[in-house]
C-alpha positions, -999 to +999 in steps of 0.1 A: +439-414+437+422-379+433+424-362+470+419-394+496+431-424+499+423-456+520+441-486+529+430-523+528+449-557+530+423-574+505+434-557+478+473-569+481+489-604+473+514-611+495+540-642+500+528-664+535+550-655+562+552-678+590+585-680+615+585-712+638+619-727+660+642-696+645+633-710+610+613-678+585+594-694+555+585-673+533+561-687+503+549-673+473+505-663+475+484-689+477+458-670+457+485-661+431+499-698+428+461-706+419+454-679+394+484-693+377+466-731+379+496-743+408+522-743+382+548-718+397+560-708+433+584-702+455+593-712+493+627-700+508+636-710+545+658-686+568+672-708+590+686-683+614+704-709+634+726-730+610+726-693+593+714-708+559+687-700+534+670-725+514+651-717+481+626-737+463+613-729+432+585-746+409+573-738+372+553-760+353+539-781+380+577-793+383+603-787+412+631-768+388+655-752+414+666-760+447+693-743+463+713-737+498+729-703+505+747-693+535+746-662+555+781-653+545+776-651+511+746-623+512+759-589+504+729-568+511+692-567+502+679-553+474+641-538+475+632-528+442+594-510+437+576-508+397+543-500+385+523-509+358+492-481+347+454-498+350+438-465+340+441-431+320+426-397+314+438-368+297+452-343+307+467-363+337+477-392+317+476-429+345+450-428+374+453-456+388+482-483+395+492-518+401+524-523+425+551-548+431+577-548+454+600-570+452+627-582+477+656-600+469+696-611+480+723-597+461+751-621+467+786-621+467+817-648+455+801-650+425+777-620+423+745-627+416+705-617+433+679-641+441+646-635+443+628-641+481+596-628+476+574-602+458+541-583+475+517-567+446+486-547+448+463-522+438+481-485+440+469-449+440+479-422+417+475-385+432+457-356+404+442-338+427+410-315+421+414-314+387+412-351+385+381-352+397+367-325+378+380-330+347+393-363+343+362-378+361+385-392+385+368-404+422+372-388+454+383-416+475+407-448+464+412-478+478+448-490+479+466-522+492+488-524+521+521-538+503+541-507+503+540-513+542+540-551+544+571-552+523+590-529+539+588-546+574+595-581+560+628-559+546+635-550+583+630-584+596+651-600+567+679-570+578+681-579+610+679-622+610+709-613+579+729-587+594+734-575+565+716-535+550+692-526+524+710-517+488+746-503+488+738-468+498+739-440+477+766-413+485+753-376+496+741-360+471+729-323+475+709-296+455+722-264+447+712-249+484+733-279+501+702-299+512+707-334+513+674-353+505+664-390+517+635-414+512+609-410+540+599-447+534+635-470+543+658-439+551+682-439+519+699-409+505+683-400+472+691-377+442+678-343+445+653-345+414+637-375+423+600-374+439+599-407+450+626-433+459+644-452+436+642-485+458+612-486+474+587-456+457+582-440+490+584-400+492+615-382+486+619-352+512+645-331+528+669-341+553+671-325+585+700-305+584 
């Protein structure tokens, strides 16, 4: 992005979310399962009342994993957030992004994380003025909405579970005292980081 950004839902692929009797499925795209011909996906049913979750997984047209997990064995939730570059210009170097969030159970007695679902999209890079003038970068960019959509399905998941987001970092302050925190899910963060290591929302001071 060079100075404004806008948000759409049509440029995001997101897993199907539907909740019926106390029971969250949670299924990988529909569009992304066809762009890969039907050959992979994932469902993975929260049963909130027998306090179970099922997982389903397919690759190669085949049914190759199918597993029960109980509430009690989930530790916390991990919410991890990577980028991959779709554009450059010098001197500002990427432009333009795609994002994936990606959600997932970190379990306990053995440990291990499982995947639950993943929401990517197109992503905006801020440079400003001088992108625009002298990378030839555009005024306005369109982003996706899965920065947002991920993070509630992380507070639904949090709450059904019990159970918190990541084990949480320490308090870590700067050379003034300040302790800094993710504006996007609320976790202390290291003083030189701009943007969350969890989730790649913005980094700011904590109110002291």
């Amino acid at each position: 992005m060079s100075v404004y950004s806008a948000t759409t839902g049509w440029l995001s692929l997101k897993p199907r979310i539907t909740a019926n009797g106390g029971i969250l499925r949670v299924r990988t795209s529909a569009l992304l399962r066809a762009l890969g011909l039907f050959s992979f996906g994932r469902t993975v049913w929260i049963d909130s009342r027998r306090r179970t979750i099922a997982v389903e997984t397919r690759r190669f047209w085949i049914r190759s994993g199918w597993r029960t997990i109980p509430f009690e064995r989930v530790e916390h939730l991990d919410y991890e957030f990577s980028t991959l570059p779709t554009s450059f210009s010098f001197p500002h170097g990427s432009t333009d992004q795609v994002e994936t969030y990606t959600v997932s159970l970190v379990l306990k007695e053995p440990a291990e994380s499982v995947e639950v679902a993943s929401f990517h999209g197109e992503g905006s890079v801020m440079t400003g003025w001088e992108g625009i003038f002298f990378s030839g970068d555009s005024l306005l960019d369109w982003s996706g909405n899965q920065g947002d959509s991920s993070l509630t399905f992380v507070e639904v998941l949090k709450k059904i579970l019990g159970v918190p987001l990541g084990k949480q970092i320490g308090p870590i302050r700067d050379k003034e005292g300040v302790l800094w925190r993710c504006t996007g899910c609320g976790r202390n963060s290291p003083p030189a980081r701009k943007r969350c290591q969890y989730c790649g929302g913005a980094v700011e001071a904590a109110a002291p």
